[in-house]
C-alpha positions in Angstrom: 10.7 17.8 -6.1 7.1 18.8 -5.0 5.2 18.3 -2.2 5.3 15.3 -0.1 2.1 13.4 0.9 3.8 10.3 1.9 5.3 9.6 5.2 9.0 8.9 4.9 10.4 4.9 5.6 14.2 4.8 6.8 15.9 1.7 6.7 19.8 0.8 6.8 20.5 4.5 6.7 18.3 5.4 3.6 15.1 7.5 3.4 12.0 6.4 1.0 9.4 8.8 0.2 7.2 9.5 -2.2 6.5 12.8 -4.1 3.3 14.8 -6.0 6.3 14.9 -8.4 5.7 11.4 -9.5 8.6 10.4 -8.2 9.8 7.6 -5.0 13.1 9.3 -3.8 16.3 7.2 -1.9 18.2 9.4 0.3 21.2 8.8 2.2 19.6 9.6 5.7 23.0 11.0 6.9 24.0 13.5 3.8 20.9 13.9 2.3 22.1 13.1 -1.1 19.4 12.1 -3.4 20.8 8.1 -4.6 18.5 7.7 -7.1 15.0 8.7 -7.7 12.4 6.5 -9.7 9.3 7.8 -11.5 6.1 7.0 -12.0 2.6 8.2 -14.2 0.9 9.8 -11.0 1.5 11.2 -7.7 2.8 9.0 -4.9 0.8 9.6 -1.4 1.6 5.8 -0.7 4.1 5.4 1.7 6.6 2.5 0.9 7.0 -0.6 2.7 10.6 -1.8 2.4 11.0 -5.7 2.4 13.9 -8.5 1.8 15.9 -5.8 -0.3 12.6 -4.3 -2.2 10.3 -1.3 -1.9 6.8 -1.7 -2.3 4.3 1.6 -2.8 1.2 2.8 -4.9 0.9 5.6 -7.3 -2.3 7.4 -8.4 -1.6 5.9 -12.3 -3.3 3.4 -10.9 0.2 1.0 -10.4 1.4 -0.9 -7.6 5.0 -0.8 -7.9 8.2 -2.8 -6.8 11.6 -1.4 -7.3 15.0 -2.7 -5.9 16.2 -0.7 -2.8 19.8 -0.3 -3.7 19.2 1.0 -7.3 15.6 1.9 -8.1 15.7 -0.8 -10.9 12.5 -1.7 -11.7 11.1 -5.2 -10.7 8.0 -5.5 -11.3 4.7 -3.1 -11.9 0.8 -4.1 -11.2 -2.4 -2.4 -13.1 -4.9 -1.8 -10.9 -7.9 0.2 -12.0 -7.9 2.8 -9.8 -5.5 5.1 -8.0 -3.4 3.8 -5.4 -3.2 6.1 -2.5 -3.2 3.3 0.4 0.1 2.0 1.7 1.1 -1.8 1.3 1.8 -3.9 3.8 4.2 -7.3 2.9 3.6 -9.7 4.9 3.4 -14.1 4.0 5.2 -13.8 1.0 2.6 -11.1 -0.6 2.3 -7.2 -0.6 -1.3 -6.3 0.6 -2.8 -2.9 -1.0 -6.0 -0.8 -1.5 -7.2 1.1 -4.9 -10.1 3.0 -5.5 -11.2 0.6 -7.8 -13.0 -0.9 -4.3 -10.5 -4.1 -4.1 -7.6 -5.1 -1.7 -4.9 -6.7 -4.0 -2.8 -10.2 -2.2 0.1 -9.7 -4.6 3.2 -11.9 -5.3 6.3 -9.9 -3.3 8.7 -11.8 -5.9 6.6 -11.6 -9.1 3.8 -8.9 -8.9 1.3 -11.8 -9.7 -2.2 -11.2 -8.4 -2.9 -13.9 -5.8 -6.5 -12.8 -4.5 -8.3 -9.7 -4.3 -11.1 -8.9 -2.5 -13.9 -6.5 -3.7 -15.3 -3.7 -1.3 -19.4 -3.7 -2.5 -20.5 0.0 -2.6 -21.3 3.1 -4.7 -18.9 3.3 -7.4 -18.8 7.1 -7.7 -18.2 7.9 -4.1 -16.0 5.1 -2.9 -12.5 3.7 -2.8 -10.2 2.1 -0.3 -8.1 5.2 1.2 -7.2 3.0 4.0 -4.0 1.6 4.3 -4.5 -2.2 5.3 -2.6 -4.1 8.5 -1.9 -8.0 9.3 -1.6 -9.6 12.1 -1.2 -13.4 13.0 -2.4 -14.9 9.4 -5.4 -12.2 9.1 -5.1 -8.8 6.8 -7.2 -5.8 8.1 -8.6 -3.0 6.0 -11.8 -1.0 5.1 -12.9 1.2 2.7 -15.5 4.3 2.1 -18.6 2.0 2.4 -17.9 2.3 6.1 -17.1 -1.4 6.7 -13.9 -2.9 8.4 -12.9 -6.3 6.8 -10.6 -9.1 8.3 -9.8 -12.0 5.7 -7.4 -14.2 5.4 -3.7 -13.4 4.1 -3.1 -16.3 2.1 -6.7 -16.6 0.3 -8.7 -13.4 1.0 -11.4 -15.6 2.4 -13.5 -13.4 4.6 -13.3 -13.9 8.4 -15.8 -11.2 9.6 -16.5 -7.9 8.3 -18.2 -4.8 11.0 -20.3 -1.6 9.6 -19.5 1.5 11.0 -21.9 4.4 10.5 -19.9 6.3 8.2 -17.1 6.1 5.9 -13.5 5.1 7.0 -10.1 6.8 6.0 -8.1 5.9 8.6 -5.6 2.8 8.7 -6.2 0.2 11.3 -3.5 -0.5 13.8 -3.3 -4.0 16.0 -1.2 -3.7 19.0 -1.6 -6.8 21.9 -4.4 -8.6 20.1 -6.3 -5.5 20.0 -7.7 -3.9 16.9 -7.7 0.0 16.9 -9.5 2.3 13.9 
């Protein structure tokens, strides 16, 4: 292994994470065994997001990957222009995720098929999206370097509002009881 950047995701009893290795790792959460291990052309800071039998996570080869839970078959694999540091977020059917080529990417959960994407406007040499999107009620929240939170809308990336901050903005955005926190 190497180091880890990603946060770990347990579900039914198996740890996912992500390595600088290049590698996503399943681990049996009680013995620690290593059940398989499935690598990619970059190092993973993306945590996964684990979905209807499926993990979902970026790598910095520029891919958004989706690989089946049990085995770590691949299932499908999106090209993306940029690194993918951000953590997805599945949610109406699509897997929601930043790259620092400056979009947020509405893909297919089934297919990897790019529904919508939504390009951040700023300085190409000095910006990215680092921050991991959320959703909540219909509505996907994310923002980028250019120092601007978005909200648009899940199933079309139609903007609802957008809000400039006076500097640039790493961190995720959290909603809990109708209340948006960054």
């Amino acid at each position: 292994g190497g180091p880890v950047y990603s946060s770990p995701v347990v579900q039914n009893n198996t740890v996912y994470a992500g390595s600088y290795d290049t590698n996503l790792y399943s681990i049996n959460a009680r013995t620690g065994e290593v059940a398989w291990k499935f690598q990619t052309g970059g190092e993973i800071f993306s945590t996964p997001a684990v979905s209807g039998g499926t993990v979902y996570f970026g790598s910095r080869d520029g891919f958004v990957y989706a690989v089946d839970a049990k085995t770590g078959s691949l299932l499908w694999k999106y090209e993306t222009e940029g690194p993918v540091v951000t953590s997805p977020v599945v949610a109406e059917g699509r897997v929601l995720i930043g790259s620092k080529d400056l979009y947020l990417y509405a893909l297919n959960a089934k297919t990897g098929a790019r529904e919508w994407r939504n390009r951040l406007p700023d300085y190409e040499k000095y910006s990215g999206v680092y921050s991991s999107p959320a959703y909540s009620d219909g509505a996907v929240y994310y923002a980028g370097k250019n120092g601007i939170l978005y909200s648009s809308a899940a199933s079309t990336g139609g903007r609802n509002w957008s809000q400039r901050f006076e500097s640039a903005v790493y961190s995720s955005p959290v909603i809990k009881d109708g209340v948006l926190y960054i």
